[in-house]
C-alpha positions in Angstrom: 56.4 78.1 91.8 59.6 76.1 92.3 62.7 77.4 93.7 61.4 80.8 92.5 65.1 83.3 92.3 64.9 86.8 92.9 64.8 88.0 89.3 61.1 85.9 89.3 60.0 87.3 92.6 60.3 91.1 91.6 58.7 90.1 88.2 55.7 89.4 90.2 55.8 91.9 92.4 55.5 94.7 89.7 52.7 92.7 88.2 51.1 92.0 91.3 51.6 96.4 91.5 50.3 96.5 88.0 50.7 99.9 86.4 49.4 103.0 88.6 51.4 104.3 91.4 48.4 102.6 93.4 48.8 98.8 93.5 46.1 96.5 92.2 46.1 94.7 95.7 46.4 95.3 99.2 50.3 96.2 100.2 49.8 93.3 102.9 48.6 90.7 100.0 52.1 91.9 97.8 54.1 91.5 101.1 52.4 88.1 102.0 53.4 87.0 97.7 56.4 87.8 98.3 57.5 86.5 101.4 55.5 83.2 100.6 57.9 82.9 97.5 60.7 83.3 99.6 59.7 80.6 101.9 58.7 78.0 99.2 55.0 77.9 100.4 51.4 78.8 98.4 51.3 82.5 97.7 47.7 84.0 98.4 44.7 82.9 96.0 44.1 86.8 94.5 47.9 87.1 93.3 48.2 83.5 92.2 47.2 84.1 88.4 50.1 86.6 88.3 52.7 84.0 89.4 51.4 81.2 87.0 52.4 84.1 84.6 56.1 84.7 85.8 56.5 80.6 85.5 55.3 80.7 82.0 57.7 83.4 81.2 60.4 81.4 82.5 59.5 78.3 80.5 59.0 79.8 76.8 61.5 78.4 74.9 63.5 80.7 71.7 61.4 81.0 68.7 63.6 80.5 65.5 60.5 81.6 63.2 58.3 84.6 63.2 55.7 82.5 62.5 56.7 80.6 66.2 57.3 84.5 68.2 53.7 85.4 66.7 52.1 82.4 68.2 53.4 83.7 71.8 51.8 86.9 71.6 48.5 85.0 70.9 48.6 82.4 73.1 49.6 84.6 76.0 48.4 87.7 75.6 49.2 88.4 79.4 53.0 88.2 78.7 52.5 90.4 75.7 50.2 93.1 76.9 51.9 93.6 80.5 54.8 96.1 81.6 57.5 96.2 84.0 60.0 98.9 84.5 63.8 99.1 84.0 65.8 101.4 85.7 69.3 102.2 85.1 71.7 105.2 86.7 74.5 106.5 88.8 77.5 108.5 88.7 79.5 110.0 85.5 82.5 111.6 85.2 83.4 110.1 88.4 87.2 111.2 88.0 86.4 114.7 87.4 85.0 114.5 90.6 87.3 112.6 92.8 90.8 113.8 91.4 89.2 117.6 91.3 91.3 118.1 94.8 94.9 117.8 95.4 95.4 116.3 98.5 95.2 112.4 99.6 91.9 113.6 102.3 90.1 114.7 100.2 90.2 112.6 97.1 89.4 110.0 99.6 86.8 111.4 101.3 85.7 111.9 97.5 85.4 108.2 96.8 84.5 107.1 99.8 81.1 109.3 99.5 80.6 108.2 96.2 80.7 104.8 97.6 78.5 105.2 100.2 75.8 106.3 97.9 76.5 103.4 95.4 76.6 100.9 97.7 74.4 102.0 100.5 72.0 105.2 99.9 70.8 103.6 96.6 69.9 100.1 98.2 68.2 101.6 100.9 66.0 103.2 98.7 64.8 99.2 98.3 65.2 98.5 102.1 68.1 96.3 101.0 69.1 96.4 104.6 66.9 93.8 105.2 68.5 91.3 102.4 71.5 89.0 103.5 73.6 89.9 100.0 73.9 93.7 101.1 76.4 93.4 104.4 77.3 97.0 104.5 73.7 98.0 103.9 72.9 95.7 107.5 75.9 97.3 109.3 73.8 100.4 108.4 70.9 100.1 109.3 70.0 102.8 111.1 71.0 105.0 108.6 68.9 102.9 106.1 66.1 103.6 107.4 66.9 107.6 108.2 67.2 107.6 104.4 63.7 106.3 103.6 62.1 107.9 106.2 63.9 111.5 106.2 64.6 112.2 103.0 63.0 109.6 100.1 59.5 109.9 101.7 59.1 113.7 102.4 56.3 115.2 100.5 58.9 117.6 98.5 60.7 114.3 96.9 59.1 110.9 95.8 56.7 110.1 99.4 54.9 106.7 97.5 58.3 105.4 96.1 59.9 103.3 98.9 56.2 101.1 99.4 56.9 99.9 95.6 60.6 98.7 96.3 61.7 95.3 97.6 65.4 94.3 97.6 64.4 91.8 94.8 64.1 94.5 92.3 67.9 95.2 92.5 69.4 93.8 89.7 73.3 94.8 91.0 74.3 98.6 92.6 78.5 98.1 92.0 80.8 99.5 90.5 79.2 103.0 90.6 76.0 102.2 88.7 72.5 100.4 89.8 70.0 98.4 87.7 66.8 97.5 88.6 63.4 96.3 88.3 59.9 98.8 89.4 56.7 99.5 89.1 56.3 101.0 85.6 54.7 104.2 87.4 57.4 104.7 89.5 59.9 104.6 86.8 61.0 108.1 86.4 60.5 108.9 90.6 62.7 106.3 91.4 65.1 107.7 87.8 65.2 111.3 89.5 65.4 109.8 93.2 68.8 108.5 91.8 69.8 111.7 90.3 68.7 114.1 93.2 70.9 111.7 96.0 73.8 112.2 94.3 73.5 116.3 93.5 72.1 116.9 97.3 75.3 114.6 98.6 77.9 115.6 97.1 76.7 119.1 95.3 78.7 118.5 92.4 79.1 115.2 91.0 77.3 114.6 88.1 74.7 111.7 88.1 72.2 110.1 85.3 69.4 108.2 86.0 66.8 106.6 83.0 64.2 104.1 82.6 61.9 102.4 80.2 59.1 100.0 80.0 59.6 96.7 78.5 57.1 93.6 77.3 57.0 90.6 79.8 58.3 88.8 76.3 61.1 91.2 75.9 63.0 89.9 78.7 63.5 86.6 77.1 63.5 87.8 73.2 65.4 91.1 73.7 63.6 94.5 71.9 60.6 93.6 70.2 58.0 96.1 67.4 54.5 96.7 69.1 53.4 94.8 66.3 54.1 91.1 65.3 53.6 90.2 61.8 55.2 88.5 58.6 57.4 91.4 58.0 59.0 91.7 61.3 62.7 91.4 61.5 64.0 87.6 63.5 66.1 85.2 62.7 65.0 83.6 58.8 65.4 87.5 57.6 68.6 88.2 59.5 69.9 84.9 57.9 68.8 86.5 54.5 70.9 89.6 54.9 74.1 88.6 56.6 75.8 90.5 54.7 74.1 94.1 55.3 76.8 95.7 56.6 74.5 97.6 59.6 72.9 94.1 60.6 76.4 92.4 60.3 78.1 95.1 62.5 74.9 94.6 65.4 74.3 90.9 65.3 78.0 89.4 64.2 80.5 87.7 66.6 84.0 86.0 65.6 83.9 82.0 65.5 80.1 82.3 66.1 77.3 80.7 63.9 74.5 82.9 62.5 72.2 81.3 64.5 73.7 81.3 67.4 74.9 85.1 67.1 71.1 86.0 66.6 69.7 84.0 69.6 72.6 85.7 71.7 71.6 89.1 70.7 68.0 88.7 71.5 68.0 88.4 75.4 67.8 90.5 78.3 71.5 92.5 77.6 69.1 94.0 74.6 67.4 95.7 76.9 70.3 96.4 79.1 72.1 98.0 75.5 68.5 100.2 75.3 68.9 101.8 78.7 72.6 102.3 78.0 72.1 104.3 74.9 69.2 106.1 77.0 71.5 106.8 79.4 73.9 108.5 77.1 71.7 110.3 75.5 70.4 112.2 78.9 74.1 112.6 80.0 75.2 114.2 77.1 72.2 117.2 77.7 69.6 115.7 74.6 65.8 115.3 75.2 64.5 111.8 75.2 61.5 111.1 73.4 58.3 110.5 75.3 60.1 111.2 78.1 58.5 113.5 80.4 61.3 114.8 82.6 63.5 117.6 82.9 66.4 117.9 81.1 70.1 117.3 82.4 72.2 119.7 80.2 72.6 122.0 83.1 75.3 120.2 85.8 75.7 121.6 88.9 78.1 125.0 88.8 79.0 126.9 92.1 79.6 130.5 90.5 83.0 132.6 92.0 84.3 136.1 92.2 87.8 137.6 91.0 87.7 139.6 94.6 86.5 136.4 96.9 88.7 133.8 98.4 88.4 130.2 97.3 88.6 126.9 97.8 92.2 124.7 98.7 91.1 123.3 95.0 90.4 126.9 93.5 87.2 125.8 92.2 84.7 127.2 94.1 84.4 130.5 96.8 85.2 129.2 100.5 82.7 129.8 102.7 84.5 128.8 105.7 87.7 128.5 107.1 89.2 125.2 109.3 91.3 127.5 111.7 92.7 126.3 114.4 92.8 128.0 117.8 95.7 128.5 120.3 93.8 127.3 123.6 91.7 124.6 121.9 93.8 121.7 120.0 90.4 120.4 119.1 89.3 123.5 116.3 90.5 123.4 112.9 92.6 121.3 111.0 96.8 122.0 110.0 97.4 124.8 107.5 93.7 126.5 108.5 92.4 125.3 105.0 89.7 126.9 103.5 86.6 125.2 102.2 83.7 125.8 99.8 80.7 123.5 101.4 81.4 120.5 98.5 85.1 119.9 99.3 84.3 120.4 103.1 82.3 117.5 102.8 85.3 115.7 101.2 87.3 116.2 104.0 84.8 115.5 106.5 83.5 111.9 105.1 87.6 111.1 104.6 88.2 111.7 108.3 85.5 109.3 109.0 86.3 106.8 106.6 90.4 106.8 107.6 88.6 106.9 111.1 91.0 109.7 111.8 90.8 110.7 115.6 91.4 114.1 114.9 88.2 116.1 115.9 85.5 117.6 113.3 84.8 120.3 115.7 85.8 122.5 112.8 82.3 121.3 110.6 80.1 121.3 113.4 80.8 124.7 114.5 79.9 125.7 110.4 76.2 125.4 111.5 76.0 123.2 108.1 73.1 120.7 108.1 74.1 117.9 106.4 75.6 114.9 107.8 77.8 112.2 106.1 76.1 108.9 107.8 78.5 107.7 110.6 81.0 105.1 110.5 78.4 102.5 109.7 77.7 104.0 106.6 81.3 105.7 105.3 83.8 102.8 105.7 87.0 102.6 104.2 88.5 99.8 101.6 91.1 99.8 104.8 88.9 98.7 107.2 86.9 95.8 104.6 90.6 95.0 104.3 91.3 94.3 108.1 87.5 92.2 107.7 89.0 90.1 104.9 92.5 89.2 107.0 90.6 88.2 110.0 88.6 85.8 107.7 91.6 84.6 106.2 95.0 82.2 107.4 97.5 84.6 107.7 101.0 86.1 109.2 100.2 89.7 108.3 100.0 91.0 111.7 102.8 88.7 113.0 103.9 90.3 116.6 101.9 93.6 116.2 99.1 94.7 118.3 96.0 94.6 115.4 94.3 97.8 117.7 97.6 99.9 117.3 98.1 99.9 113.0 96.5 102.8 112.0 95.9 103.9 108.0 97.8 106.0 106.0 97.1 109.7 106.1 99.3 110.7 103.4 101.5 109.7 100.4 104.3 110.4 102.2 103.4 107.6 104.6 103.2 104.9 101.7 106.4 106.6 100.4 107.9 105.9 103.7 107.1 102.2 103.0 109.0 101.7 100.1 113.0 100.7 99.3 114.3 103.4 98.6 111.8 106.0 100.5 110.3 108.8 98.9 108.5 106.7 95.9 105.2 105.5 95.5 102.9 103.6 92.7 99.6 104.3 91.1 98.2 101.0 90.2 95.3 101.5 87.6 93.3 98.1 86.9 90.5 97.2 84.8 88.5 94.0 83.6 88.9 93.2 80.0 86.3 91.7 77.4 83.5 92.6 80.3 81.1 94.0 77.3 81.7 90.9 75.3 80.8 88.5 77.9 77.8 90.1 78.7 76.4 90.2 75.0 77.5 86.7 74.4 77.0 84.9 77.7 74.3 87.0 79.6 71.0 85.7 78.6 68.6 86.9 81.8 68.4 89.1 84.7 69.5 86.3 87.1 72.7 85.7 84.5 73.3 89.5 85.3 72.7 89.9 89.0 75.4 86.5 89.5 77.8 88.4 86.8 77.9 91.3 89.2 78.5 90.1 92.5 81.2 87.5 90.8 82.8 90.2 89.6 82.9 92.8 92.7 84.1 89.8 94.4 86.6 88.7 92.7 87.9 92.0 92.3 87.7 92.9 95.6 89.2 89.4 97.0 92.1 89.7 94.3 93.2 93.1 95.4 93.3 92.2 99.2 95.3 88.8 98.6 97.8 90.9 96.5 97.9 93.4 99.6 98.6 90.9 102.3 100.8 88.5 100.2 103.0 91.1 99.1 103.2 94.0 102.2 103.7 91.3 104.6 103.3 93.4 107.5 102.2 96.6 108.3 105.3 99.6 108.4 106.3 101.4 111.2 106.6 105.0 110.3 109.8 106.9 110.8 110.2 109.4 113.2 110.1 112.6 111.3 106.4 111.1 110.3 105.9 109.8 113.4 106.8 113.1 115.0 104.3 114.6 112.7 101.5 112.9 114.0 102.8 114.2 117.9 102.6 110.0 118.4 105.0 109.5 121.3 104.7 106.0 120.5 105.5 104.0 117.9 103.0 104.3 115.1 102.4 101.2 112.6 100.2 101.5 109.6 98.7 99.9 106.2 101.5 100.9 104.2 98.9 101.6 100.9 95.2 103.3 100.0 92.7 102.1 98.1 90.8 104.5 96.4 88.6 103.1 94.9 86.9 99.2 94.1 84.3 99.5 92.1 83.0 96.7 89.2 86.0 95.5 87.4 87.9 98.6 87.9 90.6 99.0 91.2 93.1 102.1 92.1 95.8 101.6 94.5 98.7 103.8 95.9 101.5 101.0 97.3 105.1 101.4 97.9 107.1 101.4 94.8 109.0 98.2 95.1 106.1 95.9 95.6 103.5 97.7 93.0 104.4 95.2 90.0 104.3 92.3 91.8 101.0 93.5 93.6 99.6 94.1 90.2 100.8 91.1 89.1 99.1 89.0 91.7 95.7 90.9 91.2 95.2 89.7 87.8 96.6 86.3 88.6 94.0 86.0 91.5 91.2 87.7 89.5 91.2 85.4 86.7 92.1 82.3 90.0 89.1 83.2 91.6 86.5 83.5 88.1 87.6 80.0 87.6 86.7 78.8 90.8 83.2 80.1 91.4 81.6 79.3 88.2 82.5 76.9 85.3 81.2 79.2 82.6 84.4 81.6 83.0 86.7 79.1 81.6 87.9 79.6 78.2 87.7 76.9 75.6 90.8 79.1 73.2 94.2 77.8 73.6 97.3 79.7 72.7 100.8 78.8 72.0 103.0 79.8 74.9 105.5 79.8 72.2 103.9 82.8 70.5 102.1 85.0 73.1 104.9 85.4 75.6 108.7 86.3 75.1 109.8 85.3 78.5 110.8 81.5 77.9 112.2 80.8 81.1 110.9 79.6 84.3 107.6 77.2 84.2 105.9 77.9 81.1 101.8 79.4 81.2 99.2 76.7 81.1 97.4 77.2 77.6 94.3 74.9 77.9 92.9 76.9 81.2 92.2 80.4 80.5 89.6 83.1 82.3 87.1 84.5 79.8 87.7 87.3 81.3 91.1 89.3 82.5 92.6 92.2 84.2 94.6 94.7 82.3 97.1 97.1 84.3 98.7 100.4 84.3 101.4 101.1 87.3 103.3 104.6 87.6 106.2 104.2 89.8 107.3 108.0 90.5 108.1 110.0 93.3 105.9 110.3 96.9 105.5 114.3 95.8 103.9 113.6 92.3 100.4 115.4 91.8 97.4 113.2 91.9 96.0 114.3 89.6 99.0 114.1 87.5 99.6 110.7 88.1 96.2 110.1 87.9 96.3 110.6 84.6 99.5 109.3 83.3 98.3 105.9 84.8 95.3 106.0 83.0 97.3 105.8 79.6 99.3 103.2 81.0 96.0 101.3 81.3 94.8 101.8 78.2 98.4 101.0 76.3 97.7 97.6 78.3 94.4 97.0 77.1 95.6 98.0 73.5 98.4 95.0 74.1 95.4 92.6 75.7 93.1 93.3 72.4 96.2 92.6 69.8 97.1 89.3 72.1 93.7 88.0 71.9 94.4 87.1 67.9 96.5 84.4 68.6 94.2 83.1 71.5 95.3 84.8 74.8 93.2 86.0 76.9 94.7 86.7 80.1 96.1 90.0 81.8 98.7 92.7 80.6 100.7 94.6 82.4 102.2 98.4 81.0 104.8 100.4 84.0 106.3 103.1 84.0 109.2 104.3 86.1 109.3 108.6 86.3 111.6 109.7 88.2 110.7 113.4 88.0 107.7 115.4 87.2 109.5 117.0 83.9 110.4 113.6 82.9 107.4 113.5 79.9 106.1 116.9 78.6 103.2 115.7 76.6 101.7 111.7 77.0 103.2 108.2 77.0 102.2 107.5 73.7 104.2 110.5 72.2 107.3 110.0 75.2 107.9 106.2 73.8 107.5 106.8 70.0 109.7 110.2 69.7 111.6 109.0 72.4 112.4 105.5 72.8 112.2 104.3 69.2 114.8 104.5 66.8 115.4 103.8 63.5 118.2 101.6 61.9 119.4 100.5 58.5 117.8 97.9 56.5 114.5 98.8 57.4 114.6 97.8 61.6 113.1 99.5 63.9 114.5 99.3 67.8 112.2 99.9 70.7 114.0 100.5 73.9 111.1 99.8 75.8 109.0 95.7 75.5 106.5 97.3 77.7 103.1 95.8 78.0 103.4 92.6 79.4 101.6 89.8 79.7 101.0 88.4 83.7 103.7 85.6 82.5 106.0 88.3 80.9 106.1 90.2 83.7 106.8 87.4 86.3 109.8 87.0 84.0 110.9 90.2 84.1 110.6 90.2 88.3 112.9 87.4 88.2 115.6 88.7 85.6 115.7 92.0 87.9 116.5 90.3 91.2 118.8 87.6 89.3 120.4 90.5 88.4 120.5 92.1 91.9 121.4 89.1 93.5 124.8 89.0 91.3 125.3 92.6 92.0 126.2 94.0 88.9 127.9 97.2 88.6 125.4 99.7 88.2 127.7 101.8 85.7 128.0 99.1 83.3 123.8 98.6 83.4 123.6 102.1 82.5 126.4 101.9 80.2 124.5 99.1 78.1 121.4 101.4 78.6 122.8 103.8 76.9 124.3 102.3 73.5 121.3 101.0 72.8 120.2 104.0 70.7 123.4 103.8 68.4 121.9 100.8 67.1 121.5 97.0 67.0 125.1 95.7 66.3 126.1 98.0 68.3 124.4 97.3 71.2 124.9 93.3 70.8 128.5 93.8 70.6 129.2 96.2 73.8 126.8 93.9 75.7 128.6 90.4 74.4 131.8 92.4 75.9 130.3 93.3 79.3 129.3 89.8 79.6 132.3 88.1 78.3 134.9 90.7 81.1 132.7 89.1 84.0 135.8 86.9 86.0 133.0 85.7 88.1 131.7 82.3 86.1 128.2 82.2 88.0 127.4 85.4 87.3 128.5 84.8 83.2 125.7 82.0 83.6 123.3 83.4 85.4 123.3 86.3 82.6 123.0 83.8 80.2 119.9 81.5 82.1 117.9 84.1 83.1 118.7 86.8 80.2 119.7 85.4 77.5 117.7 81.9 77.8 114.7 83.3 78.9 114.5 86.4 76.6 116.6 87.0 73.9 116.3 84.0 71.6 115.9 83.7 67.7 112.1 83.2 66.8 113.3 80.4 64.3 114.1 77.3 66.2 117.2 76.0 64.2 118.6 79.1 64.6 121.5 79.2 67.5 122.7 83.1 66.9 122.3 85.4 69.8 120.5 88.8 69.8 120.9 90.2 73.0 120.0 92.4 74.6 117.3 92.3 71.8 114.2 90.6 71.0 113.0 90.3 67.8 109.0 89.9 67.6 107.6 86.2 67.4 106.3 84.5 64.5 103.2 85.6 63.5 103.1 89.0 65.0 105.2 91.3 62.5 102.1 91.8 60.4 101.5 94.2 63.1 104.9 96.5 62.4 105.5 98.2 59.5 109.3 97.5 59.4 111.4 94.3 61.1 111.1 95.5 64.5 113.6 94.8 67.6 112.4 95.1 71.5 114.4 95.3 74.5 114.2 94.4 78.7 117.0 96.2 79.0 115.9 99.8 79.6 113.0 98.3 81.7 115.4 96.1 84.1 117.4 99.6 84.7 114.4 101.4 85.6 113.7 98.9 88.1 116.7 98.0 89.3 116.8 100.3 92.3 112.7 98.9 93.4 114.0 95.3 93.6 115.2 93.6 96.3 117.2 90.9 96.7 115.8 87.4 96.0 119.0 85.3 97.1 122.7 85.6 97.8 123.8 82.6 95.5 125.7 84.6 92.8 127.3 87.8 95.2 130.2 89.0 93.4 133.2 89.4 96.1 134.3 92.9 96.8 137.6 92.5 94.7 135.9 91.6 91.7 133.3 94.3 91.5 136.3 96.2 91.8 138.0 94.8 88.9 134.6 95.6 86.6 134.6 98.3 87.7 138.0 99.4 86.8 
């Protein structure tokens, strides 16, 4: 075989295995296959039917008549007959989880467990350790190996498993899932090994695990009936009933022919779609037909007692306590917190990824059993971070001694990072038009395993270029935090947390003055670095700048270049003593309001990233969800049918680089703040209204750099008529571009303004050019 890839190498290892949990050959002969199709040399003579077999697969080309599919299963009964195994599984509910606890250690200590399962416990199970595409899985090797040989191969779990896994059988393990290839025998052992590592880590994180067996033929031609005759459904009787409204909802894409749309349905993502709805299924509790495994409607459940004392979390009963002891500074932990054995492990695996050098004397002395896997294993975004910027040019470090920044241990510490202290941001990202891609442009296994690790890198790349582009340094604490940590030193740290990477999903805590510009620059850099590894990202849509974006200032965004694929955004900008959980969840719907904007945008031809922020200044600030805060809220109704939102939020990448700009034009000229907020608030009392008191705050400016700079970088760049020939002026107002008021029901009227308020105080200055002199911020004033 020819420059056989990895997808063809595990194909003939589980035919080479054949279908009993015994293989058909000697272990030594599969090992010899498959090291000899590594190596580009003859595999043995008993195993080389089989890969003649995997070449022919490879070769067939897509039949466009029954008649054509038919002849297959005759001329290669081999192909048709023979069964491989699909696996697909890992965590759900994964926020439940994580975001169950209240404090910063242990919702990282939550995520960084999860992590270690995904991206090293599961790949063991395939020695992956041994594979030059798993780094953290050969930093860990050790462990690796514990994992096969202490726990996957005792007699009371799946002892013949690991012999039938090779590292070629992975398919991708990011993101929180794994797909992959096995022995058709081994398909629900290697299912429930999946399942069990995650309850007997973590105790109570939900997991789900399923498999099926497929035709050799199905991974070309997608799903295929055990039988092949004239009345089978393919592509001359799908043309013959485009219009059934079930086949037109399954096989139908936009600006796709029929053809096409059918031969892009019928690939290996088929089978993919198979295991998801499998998958599903067995997570939502139902019984799956010839299935013979137990069922999963009972989750893990820790039972408490009214008259027992719980958890820090109040979930579970405590069954220890982390006190600390008078003539040993080594015992406990601060605040002598109770744990129930799940969040102790929380804590414990977050001490070792933040490589906290405060003891763990206080789970040893527990007598508990299990261990979280060493440094090797649990390793923190942080520390990949420090990896990445010791790779890369840079002048994060400048001056400071790299062995003395240490990671932040709270939110108060990112808090402490920001101008003006005491706020932090939750940055929520997420990849848009993921599923599409993958239906339309995924055609094999191969296509899928290079999807993944493009997209985990990207991902991971963007967010550590927005980290060090944007933080510039690392922050030196002050000294009530630095008192804190009994440092009599000066202590300097990563002023942010990742908690988690995963896929084409990212959430950050960062200091609230740089968390829109950091989310900027992720999606900027996501889509970047798409482009540059692989021609098939790029877009052939165009869009008219014109149209998509309202910011018209500044260089306009390069149409004929677009990313498939994109980065949505929500960022909460609120204060350092916000609930997690509760933040957790309002950035969430800031995400999803930015996809909504991303999915409406992509009608005129965009198909970049959106961006939807919020600044909440306290806790009480919304009583029931963004959605509801904006629309009772911040939209108001005028005469002759307008309707005024006080808000323009989502943005698109552009938009908001726009936005950036406008804020620190209008720091650098040092506005009143008085007269902002005094703009701010006649907005409400309606659209001529609001044009007239603003044309007057503009028009009293003495200073005649700051009347222009209003006017460039507000006015210009924001507030112009949609019709070209039309030279009125609606700010502070933007009326919505051609083309896009089929959306609103009434003529509808946005605003920067509110947004350029909220922000005011989280922007720095870019430049003193326009300073207003001390006298004439006194005469505004007056």
């Amino acid at each position: 075989m020819e420059n056989p890839s990895s997808v063809m190498i595990a194909i003939a290892w589980c035919l080479a295995w054949g279908d009993e949990q015994k293989p058909k050959f000697d272990l030594t002969v599969l090992q010899k296959m498959r090291q000899a199709l590594k190596d580009g040399k003859n595999v043995p003579e008993e195993v080389q039917t089989l890969v003649r077999q995997v070449q022919e697969l490879q070769d067939l080309p897509f039949p466009n008549r029954v008649e054509e599919l038919k002849q297959y299963t005759d001329k290669y009964p081999h192909l048709w007959d023979s069964q491989i195994g699909l696996v697909y599984g890992g965590a759900t509910k994964i926020k439940q989880y994580v975001f169950e606890a209240a404090k910063l250690p242990d919702i990282r200590g939550a995520s960084a467990l999860l992590d270690r399962i995904n991206l090293v416990d599961l790949p063991a199970f395939f020695s992956c350790e041994n594979h030059p595409d798993y780094e953290q899985c050969q930093r860990a090797k050790n462990y690796c190996k514990e994992i096969r040989e202490e726990w996957l191969d005792k007699a009371e779990n799946f002892p013949e498993l690991s012999k039938a896994l090779i590292p070629e059988l992975v398919i991708y393990s990011t993101g929180g899932n794994i797909l992959a290839f096995c022995p058709t025998a081994f398909i629900n052992d290697l299912a429930d090994a999946i399942e069990k590592r995650y309850t007997e880590e973590t105790l109570t994180a939900n997991s789900c695990a399923v498999g099926a067996e497929f035709k050799l033929l199905e991974i070309n031609f997608g799903l295929l009936p055990n039988e092949i005759d004239d009345d089978t459904f393919w592509l001359d009787k799908y043309i013959k009933n485009l219009e059934n409204p079930l086949i037109k909802a399954y096989f139908e894409q936009p600006d796709t022919s029929p053809e096409q749309a059918f031969r892009e349905r019928k690939r290996f993502n088929e089978l993919a779609g198979r295991l998801a709805s499998l998958f599903n299924q067995r997570r939502n509790g139902n019984s799956l037909p010839k299935i013979d495994r137990p069922l999963h409607r009972y989750p893990p459940m820790f039972e408490t007692h009214p008259y027992l004392k719980r958890d820090e979390g109040d979930r579970r009963s405590a069954v220890m306590q982390a006190k600390t002891s008078p003539d040993d500074s080594t015992q406990g932990l601060p605040g002598d917190p109770c744990f129930s054995e799940a969040s102790a492990r929380k804590r414990l695996v977050g001490q070792i990824a933040k490589r906290d050098n405060s003891s763990t004397k206080w789970y040893e002395n527990t007598g508990f059993k299990w261990q979280p896997g060493g440094k090797e294993a649990v390793e923190s975004w942080v520390h990949k971070f420090e990896r990445f910027l010791y790779k890369t040019p840079n002048k994060y470090y400048s001056n400071i001694n790299i062995n003395e920044v240490e990671e932040a241990r709270s939110v108060r510490d990112i808090g402490d990072a920001s101008n003006p202290k005491g706020f932090v941001a939750y940055i929520y990202a997420d990849g848009n038009n993921m599923g599409g891609y993958i239906q339309k442009e995924i055609q094999n296994p191969e296509q899928y395993k290079l999807f993944s690790k493009d997209i985990f890198f990207a991902t991971e790349i963007s967010v550590y270029t927005a980290l060090m582009e944007h933080l510039i340094e690392p922050h030196k604490l002050s000294p009530i935090l630095q008192a804190e940590r009994n440092s009599e030193k000066e202590v300097w740290i990563h002023p942010f947390e990742i908690l988690t990477i995963g896929g084409d999903d990212v959430m950050l805590i960062v200091p609230a003055d740089k968390a829109l510009a950091i989310a900027k620059t992720i999606g900027e850099e996501f889509e970047k670095i798409l482009l540059q590894k692989r021609g098939e990202y790029k877009s052939n849509k165009t869009y008219e700048p014109l149209v998509v974006h309202r910011y018209q200032g500044g260089k306009q965004a390069i149409s004929d270049n677009q990313c498939k694929l994109s980065m949505s955004t929500g960022v909460l900008i609120t204060a350092e003593d916000t609930p997690i959980y509760y933040a957790e969840k309002l950035t969430n719907q800031l995400l999803k309001s930015a996809k909504k904007g991303a999915k409406e945008l992509k009608k005129y031809g965009y198909y970049g990233g959106t961006v939807d922020f919020l600044v909440m200044k306290s806790v009480t600030m919304i009583s029931s969800n963004i959605s509801e805060f904006r629309s009772n809220g911040l939209t108001k109704y005028g005469t002759r049918q307008q309707k005024l939102k006080l808000y323009a939020a989502p943005y698109t990448l552009h938009e908001l680089g726009g936005l950036l700009e406008t804020a620190k034009a209008l720091k650098d000229a040092e506005f009143p703040r008085s007269q902002l907020y005094q703009i701010r608030s006649l907005l409400e009392r309606g659209k001529q209204t609001a044009i007239l008191n603003y044309r007057y705050f503009r028009v009293r400016l003495s200073d005649k750099k700051a009347q222009d700079l209003l006017k460039t970088q507000f006015e210009d760049a924001w507030c112009k008529p949609k019709e070209n020939n039309n030279n009125g002026n609606l700010a502070p107002w933007m009326s919505l571009k051609e083309g896009k008021e089929e959306i609103e029901e009434k003529v509808t009227y946005e605003t920067i303004w509110r947004d350029l308020v909220d922000l005011y105080p989280f922007i720095g200055k870019a430049q003193n050019n326009y300073s207003l002199t001390k006298s004439k911020q006194q005469t505004l004033q007056s």
